[in-house]
DOMARDO-862503 format. One record per atom (N, C-alpha, C, O): residue number from 1; residue in three letters; atom name; x, y, z. Coordinates in Angstrom, 2 decimals, always signed. Example, Ala and Ser with C-alpha at 12.3 -4.5 7.8 and 13.67 -1.06 7.14 Angstrom:
<k 1, r ALA, a N, x +13.19, y -5.69, z +7.80> .
<k 1, r ALA, a CA, x +12.30, y -4.50, z +7.80> .
<k 1, r ALA, a C, x +13.20, y -3.30, z +7.80> .
<k 1, r ALA, a O, x +14.24, y -3.32, z +8.46> .
<k 2, r SER, a N, x +12.85, y -2.25, z +7.08> .
<k 2, r SER, a CA, x +13.67, y -1.06, z +7.14> .
<k 2, r SER, a C, x +12.90, y +0.03, z +7.87> .
<k 2, r SER, a O, x +13.41, y +1.14, z +8.04> .
***
This chain:
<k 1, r UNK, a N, x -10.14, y +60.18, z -54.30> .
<k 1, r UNK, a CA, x -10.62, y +59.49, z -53.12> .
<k 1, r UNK, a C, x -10.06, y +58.08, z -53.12> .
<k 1, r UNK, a O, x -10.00, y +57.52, z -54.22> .
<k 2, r UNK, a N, x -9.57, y +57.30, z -51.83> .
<k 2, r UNK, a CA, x -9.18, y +56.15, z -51.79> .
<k 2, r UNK, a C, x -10.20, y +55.61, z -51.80> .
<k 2, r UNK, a O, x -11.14, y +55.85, z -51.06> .
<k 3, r UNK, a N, x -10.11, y +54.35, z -53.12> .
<k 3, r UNK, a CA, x -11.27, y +53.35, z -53.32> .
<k 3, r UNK, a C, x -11.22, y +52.68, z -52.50> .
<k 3, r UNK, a O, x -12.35, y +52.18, z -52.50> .
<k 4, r UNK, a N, x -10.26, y +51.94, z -51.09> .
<k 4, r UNK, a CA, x -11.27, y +51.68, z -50.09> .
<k 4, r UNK, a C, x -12.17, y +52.44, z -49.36> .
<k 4, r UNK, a O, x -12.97, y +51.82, z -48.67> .
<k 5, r UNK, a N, x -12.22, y +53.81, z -49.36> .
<k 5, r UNK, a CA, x -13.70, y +54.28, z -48.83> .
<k 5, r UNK, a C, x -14.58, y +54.40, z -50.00> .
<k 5, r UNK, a O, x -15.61, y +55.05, z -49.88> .
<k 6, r UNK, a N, x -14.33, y +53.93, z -50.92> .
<k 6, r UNK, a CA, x -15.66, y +53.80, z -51.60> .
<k 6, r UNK, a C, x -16.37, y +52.72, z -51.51> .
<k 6, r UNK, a O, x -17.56, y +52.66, z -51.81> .
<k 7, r UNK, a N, x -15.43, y +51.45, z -50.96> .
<k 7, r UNK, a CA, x -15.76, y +50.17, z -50.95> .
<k 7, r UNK, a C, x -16.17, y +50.09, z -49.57> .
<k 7, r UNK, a O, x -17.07, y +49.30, z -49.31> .
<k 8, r UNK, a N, x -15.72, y +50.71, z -48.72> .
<k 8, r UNK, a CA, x -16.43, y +50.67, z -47.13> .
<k 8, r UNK, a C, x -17.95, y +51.72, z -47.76> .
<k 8, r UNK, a O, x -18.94, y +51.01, z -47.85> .
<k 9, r UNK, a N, x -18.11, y +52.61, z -48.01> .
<k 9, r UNK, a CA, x -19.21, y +53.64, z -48.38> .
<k 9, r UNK, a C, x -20.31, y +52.53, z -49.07> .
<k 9, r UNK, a O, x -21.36, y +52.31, z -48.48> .
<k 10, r UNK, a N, x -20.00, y +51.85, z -50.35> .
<k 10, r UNK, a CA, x -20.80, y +50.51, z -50.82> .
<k 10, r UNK, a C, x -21.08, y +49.54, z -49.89> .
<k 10, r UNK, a O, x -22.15, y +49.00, z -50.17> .
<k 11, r UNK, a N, x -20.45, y +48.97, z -48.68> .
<k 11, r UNK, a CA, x -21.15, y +48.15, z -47.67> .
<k 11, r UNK, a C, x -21.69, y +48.62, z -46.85> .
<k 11, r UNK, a O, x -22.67, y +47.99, z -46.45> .
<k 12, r UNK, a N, x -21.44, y +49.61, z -46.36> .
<k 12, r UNK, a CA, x -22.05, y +50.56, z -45.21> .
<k 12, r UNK, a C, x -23.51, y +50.86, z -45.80> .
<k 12, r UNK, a O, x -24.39, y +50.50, z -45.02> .
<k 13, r UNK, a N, x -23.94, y +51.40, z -46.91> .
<k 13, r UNK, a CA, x -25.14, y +51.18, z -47.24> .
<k 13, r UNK, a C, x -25.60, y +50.10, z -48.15> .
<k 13, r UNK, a O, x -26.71, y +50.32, z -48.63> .
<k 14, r UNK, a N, x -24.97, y +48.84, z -48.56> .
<k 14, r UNK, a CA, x -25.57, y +47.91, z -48.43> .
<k 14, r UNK, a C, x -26.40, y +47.42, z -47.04> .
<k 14, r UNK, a O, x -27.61, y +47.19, z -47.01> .
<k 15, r UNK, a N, x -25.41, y +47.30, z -45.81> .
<k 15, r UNK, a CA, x -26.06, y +46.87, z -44.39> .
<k 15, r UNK, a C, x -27.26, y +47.65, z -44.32> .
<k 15, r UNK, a O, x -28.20, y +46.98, z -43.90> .
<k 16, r UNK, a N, x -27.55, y +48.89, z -44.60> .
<k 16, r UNK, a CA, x -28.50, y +49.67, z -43.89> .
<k 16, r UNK, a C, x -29.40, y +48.72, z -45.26> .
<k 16, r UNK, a O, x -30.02, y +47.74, z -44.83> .
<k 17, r UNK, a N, x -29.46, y +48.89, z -46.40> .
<k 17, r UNK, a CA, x -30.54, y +48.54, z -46.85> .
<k 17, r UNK, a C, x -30.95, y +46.86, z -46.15> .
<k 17, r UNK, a O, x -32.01, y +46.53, z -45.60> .
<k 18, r UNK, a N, x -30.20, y +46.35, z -46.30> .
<k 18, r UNK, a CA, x -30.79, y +44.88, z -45.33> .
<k 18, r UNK, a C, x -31.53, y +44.93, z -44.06> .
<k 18, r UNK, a O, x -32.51, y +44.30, z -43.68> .
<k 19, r UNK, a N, x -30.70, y +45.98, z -43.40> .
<k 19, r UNK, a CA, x -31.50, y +46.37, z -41.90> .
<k 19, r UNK, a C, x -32.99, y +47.22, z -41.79> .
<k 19, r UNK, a O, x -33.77, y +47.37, z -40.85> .
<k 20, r UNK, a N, x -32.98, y +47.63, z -42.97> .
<k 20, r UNK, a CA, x -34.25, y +48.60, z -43.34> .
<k 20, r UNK, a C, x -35.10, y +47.05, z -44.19> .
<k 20, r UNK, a O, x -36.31, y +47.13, z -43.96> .
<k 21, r UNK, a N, x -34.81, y +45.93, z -44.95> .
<k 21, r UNK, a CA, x -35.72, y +45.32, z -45.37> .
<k 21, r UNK, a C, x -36.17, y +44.06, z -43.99> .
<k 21, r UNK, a O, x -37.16, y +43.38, z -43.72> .
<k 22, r UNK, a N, x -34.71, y +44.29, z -43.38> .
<k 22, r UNK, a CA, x -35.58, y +43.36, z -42.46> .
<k 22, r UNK, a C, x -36.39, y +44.25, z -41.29> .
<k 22, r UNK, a O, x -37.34, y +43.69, z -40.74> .
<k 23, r UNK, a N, x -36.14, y +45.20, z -41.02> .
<k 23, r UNK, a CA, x -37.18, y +45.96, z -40.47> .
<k 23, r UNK, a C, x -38.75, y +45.95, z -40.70> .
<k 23, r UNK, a O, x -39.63, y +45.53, z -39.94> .
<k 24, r UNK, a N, x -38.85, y +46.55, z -42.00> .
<k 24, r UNK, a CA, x -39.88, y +46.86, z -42.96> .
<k 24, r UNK, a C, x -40.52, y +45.17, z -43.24> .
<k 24, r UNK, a O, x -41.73, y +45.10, z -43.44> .
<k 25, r UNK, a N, x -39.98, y +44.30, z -43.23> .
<k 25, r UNK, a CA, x -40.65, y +42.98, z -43.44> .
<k 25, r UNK, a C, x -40.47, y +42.16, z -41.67> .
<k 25, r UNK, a O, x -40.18, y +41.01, z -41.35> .
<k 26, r UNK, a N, x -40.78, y +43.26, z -40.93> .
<k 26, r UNK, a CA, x -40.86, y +42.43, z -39.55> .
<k 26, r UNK, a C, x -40.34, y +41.17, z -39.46> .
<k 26, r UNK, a O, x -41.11, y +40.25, z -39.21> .
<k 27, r UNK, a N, x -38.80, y +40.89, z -39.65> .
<k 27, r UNK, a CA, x -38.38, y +39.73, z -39.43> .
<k 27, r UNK, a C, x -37.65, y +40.10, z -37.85> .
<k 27, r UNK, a O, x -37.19, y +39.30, z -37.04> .
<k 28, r UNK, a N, x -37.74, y +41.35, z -37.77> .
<k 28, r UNK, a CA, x -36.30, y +42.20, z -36.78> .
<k 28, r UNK, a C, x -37.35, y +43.00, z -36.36> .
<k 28, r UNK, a O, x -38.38, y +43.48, z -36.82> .
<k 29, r UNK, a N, x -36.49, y +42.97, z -34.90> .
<k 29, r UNK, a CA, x -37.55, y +44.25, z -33.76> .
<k 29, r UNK, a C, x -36.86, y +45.34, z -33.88> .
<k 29, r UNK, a O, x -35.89, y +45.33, z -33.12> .
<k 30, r UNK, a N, x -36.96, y +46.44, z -34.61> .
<k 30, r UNK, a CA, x -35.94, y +47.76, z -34.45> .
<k 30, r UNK, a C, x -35.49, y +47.99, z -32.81> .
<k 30, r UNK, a O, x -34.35, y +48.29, z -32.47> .
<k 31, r UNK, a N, x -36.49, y +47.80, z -31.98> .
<k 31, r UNK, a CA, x -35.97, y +48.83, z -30.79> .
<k 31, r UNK, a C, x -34.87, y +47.62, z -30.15> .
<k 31, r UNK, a O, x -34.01, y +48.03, z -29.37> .
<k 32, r UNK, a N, x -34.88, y +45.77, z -30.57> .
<k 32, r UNK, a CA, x -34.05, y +44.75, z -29.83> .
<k 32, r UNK, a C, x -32.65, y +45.05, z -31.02> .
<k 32, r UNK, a O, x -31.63, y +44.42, z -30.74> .
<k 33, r UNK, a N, x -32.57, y +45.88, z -32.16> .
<k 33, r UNK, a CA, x -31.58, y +45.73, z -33.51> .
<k 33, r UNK, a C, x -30.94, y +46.90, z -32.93> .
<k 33, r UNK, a O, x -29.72, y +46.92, z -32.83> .
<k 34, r UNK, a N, x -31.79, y +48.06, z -32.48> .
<k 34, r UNK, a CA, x -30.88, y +49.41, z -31.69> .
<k 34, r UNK, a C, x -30.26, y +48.83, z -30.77> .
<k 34, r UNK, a O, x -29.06, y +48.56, z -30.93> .
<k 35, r UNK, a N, x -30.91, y +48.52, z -29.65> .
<k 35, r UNK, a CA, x -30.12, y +47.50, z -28.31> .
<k 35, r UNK, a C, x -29.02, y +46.91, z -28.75> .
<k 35, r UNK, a O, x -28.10, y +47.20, z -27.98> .
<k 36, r UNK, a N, x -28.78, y +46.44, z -29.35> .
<k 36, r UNK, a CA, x -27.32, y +45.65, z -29.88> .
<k 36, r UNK, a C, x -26.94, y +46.50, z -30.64> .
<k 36, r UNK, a O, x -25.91, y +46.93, z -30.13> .
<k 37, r UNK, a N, x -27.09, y +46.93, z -31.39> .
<k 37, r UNK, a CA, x -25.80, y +48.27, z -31.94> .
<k 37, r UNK, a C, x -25.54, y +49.51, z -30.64> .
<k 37, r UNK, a O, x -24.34, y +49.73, z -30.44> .
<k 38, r UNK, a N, x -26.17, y +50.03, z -30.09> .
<k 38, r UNK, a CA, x -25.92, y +50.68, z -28.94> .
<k 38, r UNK, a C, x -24.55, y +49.72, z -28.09> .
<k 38, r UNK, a O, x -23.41, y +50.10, z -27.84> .
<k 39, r UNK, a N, x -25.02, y +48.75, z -27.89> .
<k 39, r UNK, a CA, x -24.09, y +47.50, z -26.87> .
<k 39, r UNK, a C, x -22.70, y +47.62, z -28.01> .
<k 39, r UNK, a O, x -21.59, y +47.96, z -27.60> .
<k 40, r UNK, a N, x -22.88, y +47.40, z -29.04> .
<k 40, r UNK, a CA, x -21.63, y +47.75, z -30.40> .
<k 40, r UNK, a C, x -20.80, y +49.34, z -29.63> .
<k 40, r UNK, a O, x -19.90, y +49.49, z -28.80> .
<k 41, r UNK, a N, x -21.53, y +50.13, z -30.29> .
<k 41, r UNK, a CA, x -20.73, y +51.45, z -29.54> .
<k 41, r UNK, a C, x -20.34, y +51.64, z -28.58> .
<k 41, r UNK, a O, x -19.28, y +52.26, z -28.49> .
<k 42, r UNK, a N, x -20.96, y +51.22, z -27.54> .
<k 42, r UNK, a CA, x -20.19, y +51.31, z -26.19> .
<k 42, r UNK, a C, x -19.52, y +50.31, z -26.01> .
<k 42, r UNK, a O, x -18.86, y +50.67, z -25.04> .
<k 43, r UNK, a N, x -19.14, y +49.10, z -26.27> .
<k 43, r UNK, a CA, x -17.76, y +48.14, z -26.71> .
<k 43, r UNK, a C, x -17.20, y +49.15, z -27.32> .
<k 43, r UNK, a O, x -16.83, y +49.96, z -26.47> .
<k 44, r UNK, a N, x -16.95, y +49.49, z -28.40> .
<k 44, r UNK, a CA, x -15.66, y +50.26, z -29.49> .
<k 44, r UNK, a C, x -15.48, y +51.33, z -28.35> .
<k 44, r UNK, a O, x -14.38, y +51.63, z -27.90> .
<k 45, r UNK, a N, x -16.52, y +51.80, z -27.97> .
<k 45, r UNK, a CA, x -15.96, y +53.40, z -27.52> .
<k 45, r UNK, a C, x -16.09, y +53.18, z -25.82> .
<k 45, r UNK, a O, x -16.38, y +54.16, z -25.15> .
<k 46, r UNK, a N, x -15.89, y +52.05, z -25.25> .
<k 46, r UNK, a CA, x -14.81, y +51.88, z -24.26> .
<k 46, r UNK, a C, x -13.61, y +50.87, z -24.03> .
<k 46, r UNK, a O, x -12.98, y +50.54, z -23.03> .
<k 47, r UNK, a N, x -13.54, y +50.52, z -25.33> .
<k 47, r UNK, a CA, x -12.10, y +49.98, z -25.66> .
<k 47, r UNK, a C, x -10.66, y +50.30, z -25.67> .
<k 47, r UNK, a O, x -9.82, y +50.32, z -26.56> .
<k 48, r UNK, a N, x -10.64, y +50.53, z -24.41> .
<k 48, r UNK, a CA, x -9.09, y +51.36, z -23.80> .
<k 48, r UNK, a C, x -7.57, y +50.24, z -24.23> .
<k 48, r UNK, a O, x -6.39, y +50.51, z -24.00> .
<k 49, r UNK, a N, x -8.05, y +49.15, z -24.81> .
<k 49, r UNK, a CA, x -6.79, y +48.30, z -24.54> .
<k 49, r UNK, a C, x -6.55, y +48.36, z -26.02> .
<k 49, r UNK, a O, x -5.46, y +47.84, z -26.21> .
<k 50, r UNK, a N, x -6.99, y +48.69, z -26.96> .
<k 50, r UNK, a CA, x -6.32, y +49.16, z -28.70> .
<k 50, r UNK, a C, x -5.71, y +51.07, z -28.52> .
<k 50, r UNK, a O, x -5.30, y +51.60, z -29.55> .
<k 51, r UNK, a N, x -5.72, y +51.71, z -27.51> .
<k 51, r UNK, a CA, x -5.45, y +52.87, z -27.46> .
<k 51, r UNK, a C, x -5.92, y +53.54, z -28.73> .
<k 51, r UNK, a O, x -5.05, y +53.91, z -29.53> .
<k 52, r UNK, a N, x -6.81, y +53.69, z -28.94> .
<k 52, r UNK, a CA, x -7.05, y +54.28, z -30.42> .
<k 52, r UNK, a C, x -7.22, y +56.07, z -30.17> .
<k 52, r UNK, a O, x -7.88, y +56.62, z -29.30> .
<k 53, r UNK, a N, x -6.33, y +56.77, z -31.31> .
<k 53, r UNK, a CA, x -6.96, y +58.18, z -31.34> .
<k 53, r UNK, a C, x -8.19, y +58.43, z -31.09> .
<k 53, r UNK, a O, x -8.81, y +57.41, z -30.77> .
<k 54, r UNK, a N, x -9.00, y +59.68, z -31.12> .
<k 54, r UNK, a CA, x -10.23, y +60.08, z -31.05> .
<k 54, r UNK, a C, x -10.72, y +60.39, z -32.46> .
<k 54, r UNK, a O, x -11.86, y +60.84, z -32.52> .
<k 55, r UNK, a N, x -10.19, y +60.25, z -33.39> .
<k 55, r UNK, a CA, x -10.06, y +60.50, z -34.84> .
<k 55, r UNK, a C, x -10.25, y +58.97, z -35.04> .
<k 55, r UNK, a O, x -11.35, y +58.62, z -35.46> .
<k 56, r UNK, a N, x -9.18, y +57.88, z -34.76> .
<k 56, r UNK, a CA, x -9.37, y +56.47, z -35.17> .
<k 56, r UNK, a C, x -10.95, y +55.48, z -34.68> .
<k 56, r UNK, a O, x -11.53, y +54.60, z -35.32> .
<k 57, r UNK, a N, x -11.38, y +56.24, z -32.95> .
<k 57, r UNK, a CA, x -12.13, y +55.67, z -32.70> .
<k 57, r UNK, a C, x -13.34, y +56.34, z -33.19> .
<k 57, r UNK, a O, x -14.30, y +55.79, z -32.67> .
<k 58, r UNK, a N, x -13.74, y +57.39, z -34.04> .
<k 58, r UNK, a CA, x -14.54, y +57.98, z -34.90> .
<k 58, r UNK, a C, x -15.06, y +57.23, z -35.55> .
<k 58, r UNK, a O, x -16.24, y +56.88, z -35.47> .
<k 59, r UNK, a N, x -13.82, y +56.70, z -36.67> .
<k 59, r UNK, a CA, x -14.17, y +56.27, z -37.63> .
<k 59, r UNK, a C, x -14.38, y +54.93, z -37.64> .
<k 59, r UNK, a O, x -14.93, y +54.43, z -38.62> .
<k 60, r UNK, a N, x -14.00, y +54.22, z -36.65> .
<k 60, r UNK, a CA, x -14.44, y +52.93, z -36.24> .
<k 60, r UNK, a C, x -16.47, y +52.95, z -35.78> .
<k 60, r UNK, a O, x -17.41, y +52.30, z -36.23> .
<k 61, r UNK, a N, x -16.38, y +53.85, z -34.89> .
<k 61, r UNK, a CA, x -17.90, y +54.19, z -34.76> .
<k 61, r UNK, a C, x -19.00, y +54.39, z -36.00> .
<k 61, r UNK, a O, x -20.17, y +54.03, z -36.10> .
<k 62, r UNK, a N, x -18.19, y +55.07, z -36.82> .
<k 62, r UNK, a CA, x -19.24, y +55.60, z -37.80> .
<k 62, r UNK, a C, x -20.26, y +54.31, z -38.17> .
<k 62, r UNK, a O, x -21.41, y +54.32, z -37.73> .
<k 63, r UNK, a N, x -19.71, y +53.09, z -39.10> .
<k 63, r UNK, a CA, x -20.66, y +52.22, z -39.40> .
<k 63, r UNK, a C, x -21.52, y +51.94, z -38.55> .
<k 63, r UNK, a O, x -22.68, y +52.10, z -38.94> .
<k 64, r UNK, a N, x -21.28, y +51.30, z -36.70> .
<k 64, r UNK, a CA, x -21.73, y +51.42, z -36.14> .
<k 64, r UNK, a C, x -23.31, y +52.65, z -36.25> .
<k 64, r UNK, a O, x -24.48, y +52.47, z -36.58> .
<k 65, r UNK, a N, x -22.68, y +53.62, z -35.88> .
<k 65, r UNK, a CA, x -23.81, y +54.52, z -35.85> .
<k 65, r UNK, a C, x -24.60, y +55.24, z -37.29> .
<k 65, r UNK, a O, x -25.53, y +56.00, z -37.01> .
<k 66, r UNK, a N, x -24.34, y +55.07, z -38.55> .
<k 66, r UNK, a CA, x -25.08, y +54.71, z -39.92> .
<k 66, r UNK, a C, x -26.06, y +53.42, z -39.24> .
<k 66, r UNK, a O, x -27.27, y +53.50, z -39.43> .
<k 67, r UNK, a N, x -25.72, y +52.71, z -38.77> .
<k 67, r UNK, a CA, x -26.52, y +51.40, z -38.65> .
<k 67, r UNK, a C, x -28.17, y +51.44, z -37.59> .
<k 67, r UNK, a O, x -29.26, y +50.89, z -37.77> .
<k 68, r UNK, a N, x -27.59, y +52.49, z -36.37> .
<k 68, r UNK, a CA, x -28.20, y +52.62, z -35.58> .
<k 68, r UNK, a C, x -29.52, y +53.80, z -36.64> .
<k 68, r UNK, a O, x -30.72, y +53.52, z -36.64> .
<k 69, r UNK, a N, x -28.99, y +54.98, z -37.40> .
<k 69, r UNK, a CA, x -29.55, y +55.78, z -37.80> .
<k 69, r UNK, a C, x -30.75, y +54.80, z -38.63> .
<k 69, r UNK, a O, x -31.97, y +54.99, z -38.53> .
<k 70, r UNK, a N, x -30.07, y +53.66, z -39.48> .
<k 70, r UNK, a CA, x -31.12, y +52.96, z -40.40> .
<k 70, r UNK, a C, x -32.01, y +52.42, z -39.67> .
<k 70, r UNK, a O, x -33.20, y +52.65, z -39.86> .
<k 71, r UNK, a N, x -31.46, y +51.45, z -38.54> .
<k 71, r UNK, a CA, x -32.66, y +50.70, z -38.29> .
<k 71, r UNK, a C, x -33.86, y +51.96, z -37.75> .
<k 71, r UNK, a O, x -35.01, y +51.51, z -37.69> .
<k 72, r UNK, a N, x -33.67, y +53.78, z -37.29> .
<k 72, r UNK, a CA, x -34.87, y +54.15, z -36.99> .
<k 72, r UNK, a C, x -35.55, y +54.89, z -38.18> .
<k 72, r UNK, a O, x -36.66, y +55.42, z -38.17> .
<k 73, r UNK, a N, x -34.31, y +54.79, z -39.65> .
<k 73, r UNK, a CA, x -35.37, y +55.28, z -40.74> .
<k 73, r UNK, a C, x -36.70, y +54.83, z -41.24> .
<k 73, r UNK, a O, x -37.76, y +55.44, z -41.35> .
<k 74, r UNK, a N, x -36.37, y +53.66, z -41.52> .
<k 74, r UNK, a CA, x -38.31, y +52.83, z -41.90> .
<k 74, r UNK, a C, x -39.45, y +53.29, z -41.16> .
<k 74, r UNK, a O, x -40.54, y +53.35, z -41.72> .
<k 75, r UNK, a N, x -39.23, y +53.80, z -39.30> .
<k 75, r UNK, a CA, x -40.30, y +54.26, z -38.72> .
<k 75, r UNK, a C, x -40.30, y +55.45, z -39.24> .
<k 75, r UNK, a O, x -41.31, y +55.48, z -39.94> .
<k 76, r UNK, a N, x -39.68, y +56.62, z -39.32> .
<k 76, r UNK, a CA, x -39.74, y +57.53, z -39.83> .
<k 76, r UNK, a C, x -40.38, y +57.84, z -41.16> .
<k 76, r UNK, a O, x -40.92, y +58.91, z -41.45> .
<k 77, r UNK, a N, x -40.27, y +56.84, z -41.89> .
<k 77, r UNK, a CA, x -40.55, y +56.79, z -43.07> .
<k 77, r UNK, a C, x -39.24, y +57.97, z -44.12> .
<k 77, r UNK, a O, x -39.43, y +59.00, z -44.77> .
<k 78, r UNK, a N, x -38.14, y +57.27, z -43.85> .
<k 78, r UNK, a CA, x -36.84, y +57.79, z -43.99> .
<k 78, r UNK, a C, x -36.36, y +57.44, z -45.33> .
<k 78, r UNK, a O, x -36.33, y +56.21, z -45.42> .
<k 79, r UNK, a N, x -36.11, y +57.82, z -46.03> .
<k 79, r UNK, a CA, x -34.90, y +57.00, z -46.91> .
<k 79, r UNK, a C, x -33.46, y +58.06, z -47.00> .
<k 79, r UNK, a O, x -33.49, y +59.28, z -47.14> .
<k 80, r UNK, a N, x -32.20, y +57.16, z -46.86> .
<k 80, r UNK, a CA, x -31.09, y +58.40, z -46.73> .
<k 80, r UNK, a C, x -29.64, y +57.78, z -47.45> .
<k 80, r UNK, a O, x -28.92, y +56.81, z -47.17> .
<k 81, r UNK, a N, x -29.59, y +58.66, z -48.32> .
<k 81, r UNK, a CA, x -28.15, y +58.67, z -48.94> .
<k 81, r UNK, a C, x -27.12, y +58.38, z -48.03> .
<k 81, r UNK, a O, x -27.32, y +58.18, z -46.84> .
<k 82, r UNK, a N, x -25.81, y +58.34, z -48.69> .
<k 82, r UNK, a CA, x -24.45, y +57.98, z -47.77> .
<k 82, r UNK, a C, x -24.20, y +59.47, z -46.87> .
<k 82, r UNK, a O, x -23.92, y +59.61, z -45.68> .
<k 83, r UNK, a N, x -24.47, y +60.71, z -48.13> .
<k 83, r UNK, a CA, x -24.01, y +61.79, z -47.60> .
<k 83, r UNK, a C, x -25.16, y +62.22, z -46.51> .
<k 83, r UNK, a O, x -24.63, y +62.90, z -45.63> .
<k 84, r UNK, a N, x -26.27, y +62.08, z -46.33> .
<k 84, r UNK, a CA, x -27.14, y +62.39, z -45.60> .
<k 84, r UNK, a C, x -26.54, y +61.44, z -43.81> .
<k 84, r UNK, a O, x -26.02, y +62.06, z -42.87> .
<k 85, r UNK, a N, x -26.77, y +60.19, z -43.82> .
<k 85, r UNK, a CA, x -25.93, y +59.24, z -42.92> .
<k 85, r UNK, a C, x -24.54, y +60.00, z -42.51> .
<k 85, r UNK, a O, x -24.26, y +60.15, z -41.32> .
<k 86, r UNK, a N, x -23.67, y +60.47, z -43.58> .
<k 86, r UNK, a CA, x -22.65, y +61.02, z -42.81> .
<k 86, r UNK, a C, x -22.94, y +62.45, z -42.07> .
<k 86, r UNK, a O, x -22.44, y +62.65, z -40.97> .
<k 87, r UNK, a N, x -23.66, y +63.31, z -42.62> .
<k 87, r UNK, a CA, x -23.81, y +64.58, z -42.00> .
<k 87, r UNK, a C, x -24.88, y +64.40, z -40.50> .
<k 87, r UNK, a O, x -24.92, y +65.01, z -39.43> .
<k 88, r UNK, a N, x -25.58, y +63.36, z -41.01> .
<k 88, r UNK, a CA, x -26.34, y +62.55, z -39.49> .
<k 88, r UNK, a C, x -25.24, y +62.43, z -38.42> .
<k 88, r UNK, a O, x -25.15, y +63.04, z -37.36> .
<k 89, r UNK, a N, x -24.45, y +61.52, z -38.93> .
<k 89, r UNK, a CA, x -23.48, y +61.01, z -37.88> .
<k 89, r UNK, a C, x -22.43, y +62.42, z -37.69> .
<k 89, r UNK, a O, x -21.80, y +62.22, z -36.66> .
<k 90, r UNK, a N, x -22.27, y +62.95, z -37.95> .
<k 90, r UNK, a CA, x -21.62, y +64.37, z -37.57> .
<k 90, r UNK, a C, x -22.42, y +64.95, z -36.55> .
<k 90, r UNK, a O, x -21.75, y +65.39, z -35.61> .
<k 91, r UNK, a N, x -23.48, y +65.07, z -36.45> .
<k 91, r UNK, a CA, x -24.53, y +65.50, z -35.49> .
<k 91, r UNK, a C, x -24.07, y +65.45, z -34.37> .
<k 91, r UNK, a O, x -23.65, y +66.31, z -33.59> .
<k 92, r UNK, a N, x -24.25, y +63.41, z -34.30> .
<k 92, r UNK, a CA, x -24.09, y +62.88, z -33.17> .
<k 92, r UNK, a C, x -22.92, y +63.08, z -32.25> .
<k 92, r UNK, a O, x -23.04, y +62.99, z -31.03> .
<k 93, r UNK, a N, x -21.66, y +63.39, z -32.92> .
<k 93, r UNK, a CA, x -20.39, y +63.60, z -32.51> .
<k 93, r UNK, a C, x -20.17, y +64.74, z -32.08> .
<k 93, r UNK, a O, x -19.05, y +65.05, z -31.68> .
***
């Protein structure tokens, strides 16, 4: 495996754990932290002027949407691995 996706895989769930402590310690409104990552995805994924594959703009999305998945784990009473987040985000796609 290329160790930059291990090193994107290590920040990608670093962010979620921050977004889950600031959740969980009400510093952050989940449903105003979704609102702006939603506003995130639909920037990337109507960004016609980088022409990106549908494969490139995937994987640009993914953190994006890991992010969106965390901030609604804490209500859930969620906790989720990298591989769980990725087979999530497969869902969505």
């Amino acid at each position: 495996m290329n160790t930059a996706n291990l090193e994107l895989e290590g920040l990608i769930m670093a962010v979620t754990a921050i977004s889950d402590i600031l959740v969980t310690q009400r510093c952050r409104d989940p449903s105003g932290n979704s609102r702006r990552t939603w506003a995130a995805e639909r920037a990337v994924d109507q960004d016609d002027e980088h022409e990106l594959s549908d494969s490139n703009r995937a994987a640009t999305l993914f953190p994006v949407r890991v992010l969106l998945l965390a901030n609604e784990a804490p209500q859930r009473g969620k906790t989720f691995t990298f591989s769980d987040y990725a087979e999530l985000v497969e869902k969505l796609t």
